[in-house]
N, C-alpha and C positions, 0 to 999 in steps of 0.2 A: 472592497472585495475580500473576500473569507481567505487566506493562506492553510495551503493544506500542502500534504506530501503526495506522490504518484499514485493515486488507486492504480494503475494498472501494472506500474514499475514496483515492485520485493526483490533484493538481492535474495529475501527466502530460494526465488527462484534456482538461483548456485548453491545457497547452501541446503536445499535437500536434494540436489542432483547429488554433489559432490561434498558431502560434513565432512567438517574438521580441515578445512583448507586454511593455509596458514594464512592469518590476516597481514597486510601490509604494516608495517611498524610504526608509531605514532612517532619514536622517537630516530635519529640516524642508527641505521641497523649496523650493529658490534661490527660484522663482516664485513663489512666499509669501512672501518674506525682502523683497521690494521692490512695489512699485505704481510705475509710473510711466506717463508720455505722455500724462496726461488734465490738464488746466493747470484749475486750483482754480474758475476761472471760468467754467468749461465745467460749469454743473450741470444743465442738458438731457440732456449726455450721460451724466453718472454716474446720473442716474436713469436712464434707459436702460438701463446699465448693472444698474444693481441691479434692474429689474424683470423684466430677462432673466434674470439667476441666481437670481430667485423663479421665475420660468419653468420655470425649467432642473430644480429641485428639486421640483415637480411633475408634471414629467412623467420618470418614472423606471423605468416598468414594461415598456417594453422587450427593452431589455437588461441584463445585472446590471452593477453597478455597483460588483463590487467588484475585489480585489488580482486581477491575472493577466488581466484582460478588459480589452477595447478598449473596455468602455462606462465604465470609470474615467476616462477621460479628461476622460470631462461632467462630472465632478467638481473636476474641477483647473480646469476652462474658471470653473466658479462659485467658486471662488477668487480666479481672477483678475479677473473682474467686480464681484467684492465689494471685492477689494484697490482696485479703481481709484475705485469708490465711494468709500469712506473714507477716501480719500489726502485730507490738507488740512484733513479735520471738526476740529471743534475737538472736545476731549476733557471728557468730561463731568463737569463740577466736584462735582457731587455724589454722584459714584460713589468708593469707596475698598477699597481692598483687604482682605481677610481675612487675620488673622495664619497664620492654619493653614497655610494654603496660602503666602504668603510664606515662613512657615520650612520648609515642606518642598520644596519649588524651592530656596533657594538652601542645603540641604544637599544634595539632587541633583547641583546643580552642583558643588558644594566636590567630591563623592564622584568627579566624569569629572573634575576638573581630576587632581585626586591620583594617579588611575589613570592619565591620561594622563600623567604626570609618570613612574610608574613603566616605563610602559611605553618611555620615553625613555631613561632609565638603563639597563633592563637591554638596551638597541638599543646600547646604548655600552660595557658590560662586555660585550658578543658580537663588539664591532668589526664590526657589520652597517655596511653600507654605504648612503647617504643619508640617514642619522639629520639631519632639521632642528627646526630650534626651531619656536614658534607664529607667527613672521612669515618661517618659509620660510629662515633661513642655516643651514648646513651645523653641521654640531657633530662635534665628536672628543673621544675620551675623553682624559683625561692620562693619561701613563706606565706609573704604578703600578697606578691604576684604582681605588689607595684614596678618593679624593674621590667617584668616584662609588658604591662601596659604601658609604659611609659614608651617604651620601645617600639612596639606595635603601633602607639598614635604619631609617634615620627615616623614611619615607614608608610603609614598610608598616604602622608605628606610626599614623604621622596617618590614614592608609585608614581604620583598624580603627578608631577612634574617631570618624573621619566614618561609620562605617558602623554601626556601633552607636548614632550619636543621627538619625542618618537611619529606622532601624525602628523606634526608638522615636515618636518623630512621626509617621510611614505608616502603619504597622502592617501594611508586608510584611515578608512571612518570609523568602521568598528572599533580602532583602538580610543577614538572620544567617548564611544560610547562605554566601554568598562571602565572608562576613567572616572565617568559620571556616576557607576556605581561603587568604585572605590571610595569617590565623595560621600555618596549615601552614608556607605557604612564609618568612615570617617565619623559625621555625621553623628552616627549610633554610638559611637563609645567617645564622644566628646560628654552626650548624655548621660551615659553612666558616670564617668570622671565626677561628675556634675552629682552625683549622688552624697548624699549626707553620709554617714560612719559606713562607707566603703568598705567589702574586708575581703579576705581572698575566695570566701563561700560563697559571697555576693558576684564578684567577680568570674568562677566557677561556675554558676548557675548561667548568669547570664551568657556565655563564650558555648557552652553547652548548648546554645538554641540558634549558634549557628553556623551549625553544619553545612548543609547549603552551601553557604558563601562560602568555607574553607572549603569545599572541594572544588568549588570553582575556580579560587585562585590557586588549586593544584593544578587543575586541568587549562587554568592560561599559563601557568609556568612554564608546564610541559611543554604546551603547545608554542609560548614564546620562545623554549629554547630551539625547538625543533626550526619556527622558523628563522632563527638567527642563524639555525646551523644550516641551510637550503642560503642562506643567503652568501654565508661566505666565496670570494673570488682566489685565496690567496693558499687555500689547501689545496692537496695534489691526492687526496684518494675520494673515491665513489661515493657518491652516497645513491640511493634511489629514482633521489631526483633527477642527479645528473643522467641514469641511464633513460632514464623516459626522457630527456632532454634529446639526446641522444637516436634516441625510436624515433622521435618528431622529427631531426634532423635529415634520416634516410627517406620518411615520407615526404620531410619537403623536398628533397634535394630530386627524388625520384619522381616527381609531383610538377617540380619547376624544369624540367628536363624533356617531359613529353608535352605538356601544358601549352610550352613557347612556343610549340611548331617546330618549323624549318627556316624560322627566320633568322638571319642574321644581322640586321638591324636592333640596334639596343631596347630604341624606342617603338619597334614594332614587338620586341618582346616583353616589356612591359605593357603594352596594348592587353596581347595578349591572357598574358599571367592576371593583368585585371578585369577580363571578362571570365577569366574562369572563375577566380574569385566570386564575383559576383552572382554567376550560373549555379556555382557549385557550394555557395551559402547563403542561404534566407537568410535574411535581415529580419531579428524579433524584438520585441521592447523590454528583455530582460526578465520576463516571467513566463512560467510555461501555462496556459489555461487547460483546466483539467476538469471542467463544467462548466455549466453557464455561470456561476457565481462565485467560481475557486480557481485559484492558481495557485503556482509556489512559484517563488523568488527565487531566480536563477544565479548561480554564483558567475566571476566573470574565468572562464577558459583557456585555457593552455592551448596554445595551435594543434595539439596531435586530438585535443577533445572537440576543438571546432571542425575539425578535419571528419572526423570519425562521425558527430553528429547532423554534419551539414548545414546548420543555425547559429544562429549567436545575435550577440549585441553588436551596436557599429563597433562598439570598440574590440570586437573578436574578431570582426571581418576587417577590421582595418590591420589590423596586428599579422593577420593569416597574409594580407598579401605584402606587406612588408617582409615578413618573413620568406617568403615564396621569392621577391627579391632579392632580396640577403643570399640566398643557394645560388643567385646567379652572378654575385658580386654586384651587385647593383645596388646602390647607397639613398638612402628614402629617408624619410622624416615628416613628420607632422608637422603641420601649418596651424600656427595659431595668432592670434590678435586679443588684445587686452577685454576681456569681458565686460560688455557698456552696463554691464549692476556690480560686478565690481573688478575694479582694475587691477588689481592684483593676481586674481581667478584669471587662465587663459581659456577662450573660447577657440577649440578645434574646428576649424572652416575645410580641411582639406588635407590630402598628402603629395607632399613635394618630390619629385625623383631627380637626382642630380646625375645629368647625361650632358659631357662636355661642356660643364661651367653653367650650364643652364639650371633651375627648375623647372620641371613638366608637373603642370597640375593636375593631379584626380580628386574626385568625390563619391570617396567612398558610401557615403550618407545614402545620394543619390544615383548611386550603381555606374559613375557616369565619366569620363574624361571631361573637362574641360574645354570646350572647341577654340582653335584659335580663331582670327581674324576671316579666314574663310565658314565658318563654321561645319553644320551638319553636309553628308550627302548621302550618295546609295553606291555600297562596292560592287564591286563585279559578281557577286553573288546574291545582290538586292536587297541586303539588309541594313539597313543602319550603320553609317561609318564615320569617323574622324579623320579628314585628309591629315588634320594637322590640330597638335595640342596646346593649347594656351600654356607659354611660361610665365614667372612670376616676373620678368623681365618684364614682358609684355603687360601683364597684368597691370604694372605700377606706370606704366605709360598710359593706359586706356583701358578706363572702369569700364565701358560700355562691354568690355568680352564679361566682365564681372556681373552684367546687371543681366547676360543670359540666363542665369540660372535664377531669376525672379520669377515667383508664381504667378505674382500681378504686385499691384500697385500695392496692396493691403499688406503683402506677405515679401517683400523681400527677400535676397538671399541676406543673410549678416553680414556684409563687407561689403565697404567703402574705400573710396582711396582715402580719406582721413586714418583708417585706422586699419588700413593696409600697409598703409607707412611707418607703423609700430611691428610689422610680421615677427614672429620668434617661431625659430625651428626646437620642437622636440625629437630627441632620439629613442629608440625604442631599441630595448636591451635588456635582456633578465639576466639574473647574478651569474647564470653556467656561460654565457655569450660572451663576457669577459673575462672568465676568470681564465687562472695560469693554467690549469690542468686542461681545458679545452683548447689552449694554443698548442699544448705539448703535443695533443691527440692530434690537432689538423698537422702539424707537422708532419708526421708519420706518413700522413694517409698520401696515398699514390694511386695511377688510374682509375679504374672503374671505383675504388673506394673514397675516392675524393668527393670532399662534402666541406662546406663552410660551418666548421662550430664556434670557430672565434673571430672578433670582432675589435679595432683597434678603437676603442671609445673618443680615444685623444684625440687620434686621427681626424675622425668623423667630427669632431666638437673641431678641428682645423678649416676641415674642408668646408661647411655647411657655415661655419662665422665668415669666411671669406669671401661670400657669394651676396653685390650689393643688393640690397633688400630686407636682408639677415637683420635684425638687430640685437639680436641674442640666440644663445645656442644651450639648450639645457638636455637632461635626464630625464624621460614621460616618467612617472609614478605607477603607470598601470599594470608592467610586470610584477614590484614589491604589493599592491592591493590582490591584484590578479592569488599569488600565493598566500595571502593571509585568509583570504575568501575561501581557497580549495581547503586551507586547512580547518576554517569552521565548518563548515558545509561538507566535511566531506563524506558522508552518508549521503545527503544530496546530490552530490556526482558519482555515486554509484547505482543510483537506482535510475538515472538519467543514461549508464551503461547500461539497463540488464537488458534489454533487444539482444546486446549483444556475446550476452551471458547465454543467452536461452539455446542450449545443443536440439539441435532439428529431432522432432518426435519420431523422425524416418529411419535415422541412421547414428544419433549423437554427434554430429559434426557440427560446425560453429559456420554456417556457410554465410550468414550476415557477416561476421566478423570475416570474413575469408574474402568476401564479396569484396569490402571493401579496403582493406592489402592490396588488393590486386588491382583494385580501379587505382591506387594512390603510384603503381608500379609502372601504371600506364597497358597492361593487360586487360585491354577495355572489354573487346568480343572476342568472339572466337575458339576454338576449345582450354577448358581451364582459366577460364575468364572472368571479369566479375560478374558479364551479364549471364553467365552460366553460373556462378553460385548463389546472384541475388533470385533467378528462375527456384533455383532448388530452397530457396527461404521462402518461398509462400507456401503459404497452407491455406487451403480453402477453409469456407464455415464448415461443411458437411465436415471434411476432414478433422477437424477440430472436436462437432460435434461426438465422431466415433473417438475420439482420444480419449472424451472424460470417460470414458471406462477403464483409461489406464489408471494403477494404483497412485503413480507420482500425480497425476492432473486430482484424482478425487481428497489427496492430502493437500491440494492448493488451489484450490477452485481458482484465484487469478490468474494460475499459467495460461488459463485460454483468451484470456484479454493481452499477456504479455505476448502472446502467439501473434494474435488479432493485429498486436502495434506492430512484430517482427513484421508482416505481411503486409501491412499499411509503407512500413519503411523501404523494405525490398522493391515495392513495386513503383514509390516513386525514384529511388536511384537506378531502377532499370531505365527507366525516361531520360533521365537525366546522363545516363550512361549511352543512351541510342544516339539522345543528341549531342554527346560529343563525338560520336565515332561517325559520323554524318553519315551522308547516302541516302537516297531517297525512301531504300528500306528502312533505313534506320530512325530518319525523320515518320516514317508511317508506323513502326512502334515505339514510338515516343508518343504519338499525340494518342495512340490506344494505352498506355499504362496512365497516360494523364487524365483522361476522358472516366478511365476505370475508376479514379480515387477523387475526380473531380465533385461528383456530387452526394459524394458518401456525408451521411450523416456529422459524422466526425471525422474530418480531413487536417490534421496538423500539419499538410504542406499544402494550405489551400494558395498563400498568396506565394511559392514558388509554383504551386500547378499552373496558375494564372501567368506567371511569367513566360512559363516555358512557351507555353503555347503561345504568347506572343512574339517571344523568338522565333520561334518555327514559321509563325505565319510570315513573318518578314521573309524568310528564306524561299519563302513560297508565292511570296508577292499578295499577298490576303491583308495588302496594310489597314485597310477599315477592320477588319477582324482582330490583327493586331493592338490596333489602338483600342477597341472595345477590351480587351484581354488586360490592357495594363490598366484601364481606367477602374478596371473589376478590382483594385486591393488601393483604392483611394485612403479606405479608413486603417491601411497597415502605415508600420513602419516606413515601406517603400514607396508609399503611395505617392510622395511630390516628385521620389526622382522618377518614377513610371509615368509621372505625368507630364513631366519634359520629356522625356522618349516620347509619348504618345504625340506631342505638340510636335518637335521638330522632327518627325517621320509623318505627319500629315504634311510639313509645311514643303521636307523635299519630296515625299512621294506627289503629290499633288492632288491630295482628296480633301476632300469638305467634310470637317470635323459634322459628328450628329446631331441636331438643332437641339438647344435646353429643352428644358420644359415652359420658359420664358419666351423662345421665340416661336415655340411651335405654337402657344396660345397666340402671339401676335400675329404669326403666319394666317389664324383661322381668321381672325379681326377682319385683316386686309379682304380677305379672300370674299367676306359676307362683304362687305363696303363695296367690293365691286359688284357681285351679284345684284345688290339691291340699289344700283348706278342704272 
């Protein structure tokens, strides 16, 4: 399949709305790097301070707030109100660092020094001109230019071995792969070495043709220092990342607060939390198709991106509702078992939630809980329900709850009690979750600002080792990949935002981006709503059509396709927004915005459209309709666990699944055998 970028997605779109909007900083922005002008004494005004940048993070819905917009700025403003807050605190004695992340920071670093080291020498075998050191004097190569080849061929050696124990600790892959091109060029000047009466012209010449590859090891320096510095736990000022950390934190917190209901049960809030999850994010295989024969490779998401975009891979929807736990102090982790191609590798089967000493299983994979010993039924409102969730307690007693989630005979689920009895919990934790400066923050925060940003890593590697079943307790790797990915790709995740870039042709206002604040706020209907901002984000074709006469549409002829996808998107989260706010109005416009986008030519929520409406139909007692609905996205991502809902809501509704195409040919057999009896 062809890899291509978004025909319909141009951040062009913001920058010919809005030129010269300042780009987000590749490097930690200066204004982070320091606090100053608030004197220690002054703590009137640091709270000030700090309640204005809680302020600030609440009210967000606006304008967006992300890379390329002038409402990123609000974001730096709470940076630096937080930076001037913390200047002077005393640092928290009983907070301590995690080795994990210790050693994978300062192999990050070791990996930009080395780079940057390379990319010095070969600035000096090219005789380029202003080559300085790391405090700015002048540098010149010698003579021959042997000293510095010599030096360049041991550094590409030390690279490859910083960069081989750097993936080993991360567990990205991108860094094997510039590793393997560091080899290449290794490689290339082992050959020249290799050259007969070698001189400094010869050497000159050759370093001269490749440019290319030094700017690249500029551009991984950079981009390695950047991420060593997003990784550190053990500073106490701002950086960018931490405030979007931050924005995610109010969404989830605002998110897992209205989500849970009115339950008061832990584990009915966890129920919960993991059907929204579910409702509220298509499951996709990690590439966006943009044709019949193109796609681009999806980087993996940060929860406020899978939030905002509704999609992701398992591993963004597993992470979201984790996270979406996490805001309600609810302690979860990944389930995994020794991978049967290789042992060493763990295979993710599930996520574990720890509620009174128990685990409670979900699968997220398969959209699905775990049924205990009693399994599926029908709740009081006729849909699909879990009286009760399989723990891993239960599990390691009797595989038989284990061998529910079997497709058939051919397709098993992966677990056994063999190799259930090796289980290891992963933890799920990015550098801002544990570091000190986010303990300091949660400390602060008091009522309505109370929000979970920090996280006791120790604790949690306590509590989940002591739980029999456990046999290890580790650090997931997919947060440190998760960042190294946004920061290659991250032009790819900006054009994957412009839907939410595009200001409405009616008015300039951002009401996609507005739509969706407000749904995260739990402002679902009603006036100022999101189903009243996601209404005001469609634009009809006609309407579209009369726009290209405006000056901006005739200088980008793809605004009317990026219009097209805004309008495509609105009108499935209006669906999706009807049917959380239930009622039977609200169920009867929902199955109208899905029905609208159901058989559009190009529907990028076909296999949530399909869901939905099979949710609905269960609410509606339509279970043959339902089941037909889930069996319709067999060849997605979703398709095995829709096809256990589909099986055990025939099995308690009581209807007879639709005959194959196997039995119906048998059915006609019998039928003539009798006639001709």
């Amino acid at each position: 399949m062809k890899q291509a970028s978004l025909p319909f997605v141009l951040i062009l779109t913001s920058l010919l709305l809005y030129g010269g909007c300042e780009r987000a900083a590749k490097a930690p922005d200066p204004r982070f790097t320091e606090a100053g002008g608030v004197n220690a004494d002054k703590e009137e005004q640091k709270k000030r301070d700090f309640d204005n940048a809680l302020e600030l993070l609440g009210s967000l819905e606006d304008t967006p707030r992300l890379p390329e917009m002038p409402g990123y700025e609000r974001l730096v403003q709470i940076g630096d109100r937080l930076d001037r807050w913390i200047k002077d605190r005393p640092d928290d004695a009983e907070w301590k660092a995690d080795p994990t992340f210790l050693e994978i920071e300062k192999a990050s670093r070791k990996a930009a020094s080395t780079s940057r080291e390379i990319v010095t020498l070969l600035q000096l075998l090219q005789d380029a001109e202003g080559v300085v050191d790391d405090e700015g004097k002048p540098l010149t190569a010698s003579e021959s230019k042997q000293d510095e080849l010599k030096r360049v061929m041991e550094s590409f050696s030390t690279l490859v071995g910083e960069l081989t124990a750097l993936a080993e600790c991360s567990g990205v892959v991108d860094v094997f792969a510039f590793s393997r091109q560091v080899e290449d060029l290794q490689n290339k000047f082992d050959a020249l070495v290799k050259r007969p009466n070698l001189n400094a012209g010869a050497i000159r010449s050759y370093t001269r043709q490749l440019e290319t590859e030094t700017a690249r090891f500029a551009n991984f320096a950079v981009n390695m220092e950047k991420y060593a510095a997003e990784l550190r736990t053990e500073g106490v000022f701002m950086q960018l990342s931490d405030v979007e950390y931050l924005k995610q934190s109010v969404w989830l917190r605002d998110i897992s607060n209205w989500a849970r209901g009115d339950r008061q049960d832990l584990l009915e809030r966890v129920t919960q939390l993991f059907d929204w999850t579910i409702c509220n994010m298509e499951l996709r295989d990690g590439t966006l198709r943009v044709g019949q024969d193109q796609a681009i490779n999806l980087p993996q998401q940060y929860p406020w991106q899978s939030l905002l975009l509704g999609y992701g891979s398992l591993w963004d929807r597993t992470v979201l509702f984790i996270e979406l736990l996490r805001q309600q102090r609810i302690d979860a982790c990944l389930l995994a078992v020794p991978h049967p191609d290789d042992a060493n590798r763990p295979l993710i089967w599930g996520v574990g939630v720890l509620l009174d000493g128990e685990i409670y299983v979900f699968i997220p994979q398969y959209g699905l809980p775990l049924p205990g010993p009693d399994g599926a039924n029908l709740s009081d409102d006729a849909a699909l329900a879990f009286p009760k969730i399989a723990t891993l307690s239960q599990l390691l007693k009797d595989e038989k709850l284990i061998r529910q989630l079997d497709l058939s005979d051919e397709k098993p689920f992966p677990l056994n009690a063999a190799t259930l009895a090796q289980c290891r919990a992963y933890l799920i934790a990015a550098p801002e979750t544990v570091s000190i400066r986010m303990k300091m923050l949660e400390t602060e925060l008091s009522g309505e600002q109370n929000m979970v940003l920090y996280t006791n890593i120790h604790e949690q590697r306590r509590l989940f080792g002591a739980i029999p079943g456990i046999r290890e307790v580790d650090v997931w790797k997919y947060p440190f990949r998760t960042k190294f990915e946004q920061m290659l790709m991250y032009n790819v995740t900006n054009e994957l935002m412009a839907p939410f870039l595009a200001p409405s042709p009616k008015n300039r206002n951002f009401p996609l981006w507005k739509g969706r604040v407000l749904y995260f706020k739990g402002r679902v209907a009603g006036q100022d709503s999101a189903i009243t901002e996601y209404q005001n984000a469609r634009i009809s074709d006609r309407d579209i059509l009369e726009f290209r006469n405006d000056p901006t549409f005739r200088a980008n002829p793809q605004l009317a396709m990026t219009y097209q996808m805004v309008t495509l998107y609105a009108t499935y989260w209006l669906a999706v927004a009807s049917f959380e706010a239930e009622g039977v109005n609200m169920m009867s416009s929902a199955k109208d915005f899905l029905e609208r986008i159901r058989n559009r030519p190009i529907n990028a929520w076909r296999v949530g459209t399909e869901y939905l409406l099979g949710r609905i139909a269960e609410r509606e007692k339509r279970y043959t309709d339902a089941v037909t609905h889930y069996r319709r996205t067999a060849s997605s991502p979703s398709g095995p666990g829709n096809e256990l809902r589909a099986r055990w809501l025939e099995k308690v509704a009581k209807i007879n699944p639709p005959p194959s195409d196997e039995d119906h040919a048998d059915s006609q057999t019998e039928e003539a055998k009798e006639a001709a009896e």
